[in-house]
C-alpha positions in Angstrom: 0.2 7.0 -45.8 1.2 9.6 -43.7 0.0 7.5 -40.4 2.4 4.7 -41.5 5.3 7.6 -42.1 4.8 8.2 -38.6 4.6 5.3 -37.0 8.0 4.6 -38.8 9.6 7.4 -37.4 8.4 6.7 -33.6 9.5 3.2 -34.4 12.8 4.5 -35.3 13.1 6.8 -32.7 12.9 4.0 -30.1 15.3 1.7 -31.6 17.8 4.3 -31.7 17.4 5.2 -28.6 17.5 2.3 -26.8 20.9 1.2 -29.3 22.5 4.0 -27.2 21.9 2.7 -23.5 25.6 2.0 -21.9 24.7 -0.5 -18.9 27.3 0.1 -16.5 26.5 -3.3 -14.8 24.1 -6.0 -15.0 23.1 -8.9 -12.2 21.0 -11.9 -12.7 21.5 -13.2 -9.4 23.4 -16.6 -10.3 25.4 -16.1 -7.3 26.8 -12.7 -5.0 30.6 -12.5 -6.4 29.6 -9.3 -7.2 28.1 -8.0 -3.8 29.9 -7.2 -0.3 27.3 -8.2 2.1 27.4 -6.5 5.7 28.7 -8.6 8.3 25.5 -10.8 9.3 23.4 -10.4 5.9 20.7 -12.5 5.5 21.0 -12.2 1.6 20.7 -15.5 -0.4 19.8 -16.2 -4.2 18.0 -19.0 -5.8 16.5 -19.4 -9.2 18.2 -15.8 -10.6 16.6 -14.5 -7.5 17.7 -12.6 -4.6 15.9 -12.5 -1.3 16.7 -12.5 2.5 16.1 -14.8 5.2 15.4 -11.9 7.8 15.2 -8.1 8.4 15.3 -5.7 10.8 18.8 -4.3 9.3 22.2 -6.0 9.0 20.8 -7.6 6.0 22.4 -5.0 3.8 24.6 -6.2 0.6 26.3 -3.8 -1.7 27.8 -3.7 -5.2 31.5 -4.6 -4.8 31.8 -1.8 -7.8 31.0 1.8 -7.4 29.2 4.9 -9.4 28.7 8.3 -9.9 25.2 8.1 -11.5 22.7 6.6 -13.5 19.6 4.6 -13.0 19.2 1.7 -11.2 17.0 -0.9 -13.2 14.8 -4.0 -11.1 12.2 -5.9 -10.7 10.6 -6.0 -7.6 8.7 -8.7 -5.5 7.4 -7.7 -2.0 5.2 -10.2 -0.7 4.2 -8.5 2.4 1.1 -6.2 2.3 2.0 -5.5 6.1 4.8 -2.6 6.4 8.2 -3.5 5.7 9.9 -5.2 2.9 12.6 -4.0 0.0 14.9 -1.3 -0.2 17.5 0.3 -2.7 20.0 3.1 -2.0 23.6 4.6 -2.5 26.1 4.2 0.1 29.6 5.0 0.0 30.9 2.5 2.0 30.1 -0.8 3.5 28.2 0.6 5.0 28.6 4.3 5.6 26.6 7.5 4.4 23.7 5.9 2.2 20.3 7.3 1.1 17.5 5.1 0.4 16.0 5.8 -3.3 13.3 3.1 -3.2 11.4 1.6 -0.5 8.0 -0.6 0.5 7.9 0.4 4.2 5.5 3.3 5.2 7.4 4.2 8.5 10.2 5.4 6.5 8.9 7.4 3.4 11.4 7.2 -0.1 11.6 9.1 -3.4 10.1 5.9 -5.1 7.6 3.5 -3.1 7.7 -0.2 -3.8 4.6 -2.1 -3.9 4.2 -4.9 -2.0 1.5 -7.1 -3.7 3.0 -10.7 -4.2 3.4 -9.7 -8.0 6.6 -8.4 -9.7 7.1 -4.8 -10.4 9.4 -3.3 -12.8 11.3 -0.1 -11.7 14.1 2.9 -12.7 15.3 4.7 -10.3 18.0 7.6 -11.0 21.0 8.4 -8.8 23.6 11.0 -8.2 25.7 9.8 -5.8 27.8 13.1 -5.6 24.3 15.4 -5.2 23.0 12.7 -2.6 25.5 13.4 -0.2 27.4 10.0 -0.9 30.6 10.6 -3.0 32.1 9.9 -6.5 32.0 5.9 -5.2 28.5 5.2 -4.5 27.8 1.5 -4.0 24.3 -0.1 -5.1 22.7 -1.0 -1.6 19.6 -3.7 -1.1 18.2 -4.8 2.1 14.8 -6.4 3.4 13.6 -3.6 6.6 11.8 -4.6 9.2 10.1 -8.4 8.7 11.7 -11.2 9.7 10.0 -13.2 7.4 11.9 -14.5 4.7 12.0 -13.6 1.5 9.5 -10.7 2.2 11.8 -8.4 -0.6 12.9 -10.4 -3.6 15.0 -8.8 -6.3 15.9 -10.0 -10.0 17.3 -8.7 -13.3 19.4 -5.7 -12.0 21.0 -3.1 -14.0 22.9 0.4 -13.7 22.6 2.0 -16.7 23.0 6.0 -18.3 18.8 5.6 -19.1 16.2 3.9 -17.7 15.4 0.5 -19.2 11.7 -0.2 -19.5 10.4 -3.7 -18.3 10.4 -6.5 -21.2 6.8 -7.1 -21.9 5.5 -10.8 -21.7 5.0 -12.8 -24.5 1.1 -12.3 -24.5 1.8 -8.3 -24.8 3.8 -9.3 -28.1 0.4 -11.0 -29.5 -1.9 -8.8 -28.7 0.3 -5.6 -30.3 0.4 -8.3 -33.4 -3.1 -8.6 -33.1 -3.8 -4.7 -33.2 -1.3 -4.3 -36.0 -3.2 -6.8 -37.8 -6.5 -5.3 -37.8 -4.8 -2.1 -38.5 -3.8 -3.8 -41.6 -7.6 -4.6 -42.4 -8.4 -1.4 -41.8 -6.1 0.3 -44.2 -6.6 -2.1 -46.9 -10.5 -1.8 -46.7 -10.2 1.9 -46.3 -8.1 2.0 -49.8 -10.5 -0.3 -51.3 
């Protein structure tokens, strides 16, 4: 009894707090009327996805809207083992003073290292635009470094947000934790017979 008590309580714990997320902005990659891409970018989108067509710089695009702080929220596909790939900073302009949070290249180390495996990667990175060195506006920055192979960074399902939003888990995780839950029920029920 007191093992289903608690498992109620976590339960409610985690619905309550992720009832209090505030996401500050949210992209799905339908198109870029959201983004200001640098003069040149190579950004493009298809299927909710976002990817570039080249590298080596200039491929910047940034949020059209700026912020203070938060977490930036992705999912992450770099398909190169090789180095290069994805990145995601702040900048405070178009671009201007930026600092790269995120990264898959191992010539230029960042706080969080992307992995480039051909597989998507969930990720939350937090910001503070004004203790980075950027300014009250900072802009969400993405660019593909260093490849000139296209679509060797992909991005999808992007979010700043006040908390870090964990990935949603795939349909199979679902049945298996229904599964486990099950013979936990089996187990109770023979243990209290």
């Amino acid at each position: 009894m007191k093992r289903i008590l608690l498992a109620a309580l976590l339960c409610t714990t985690a619905i309550s707090q992720s009832m209090a997320t505030t996401i500050y902005f949210t992209e799905n990659f339908n198109d870029l009327s959201a983004w200001t891409p640098k003069a040149g970018s190579y950004a493009s989108v298809s299927g909710n996805v976002l990817s570039f067509s080249s590298g080596n710089s200039a491929g910047d695009i940034f949020t059209t809207a700026s912020y203070t702080s938060g977490f930036i929220n992705f999912d992450y596909l770099g398909a190169s083992p090789a180095d290069g790939g994805g990145y995601v900073g702040v900048s405070s302009g178009f671009p201007n003073n930026h600092v790269w949070l995120a990264g898959s290249s191992t010539s230029f180390a960042t706080p969080t290292s992307l992995i480039n495996d051909s597989t998507w990667h969930h990720y939350s990175v937090a910001f503070d635009a004004v203790a980075m060195g950027v300014g009250a506006n900072g802009h969400i920055m993405l660019e593909q470094y260093a490849n000139n192979t296209a679509g060797q960074g992909q991005f999808r399902n992007l979010s700043v947000s006040d908390v870090a939003i964990v990935a949603v888990p795939e349909p199979e995780t679902y049945a298996m934790m229904l599964a486990g839950l099950g013979l936990l029920g089996v187990m109770i029920r023979r243990k209290a017979a």
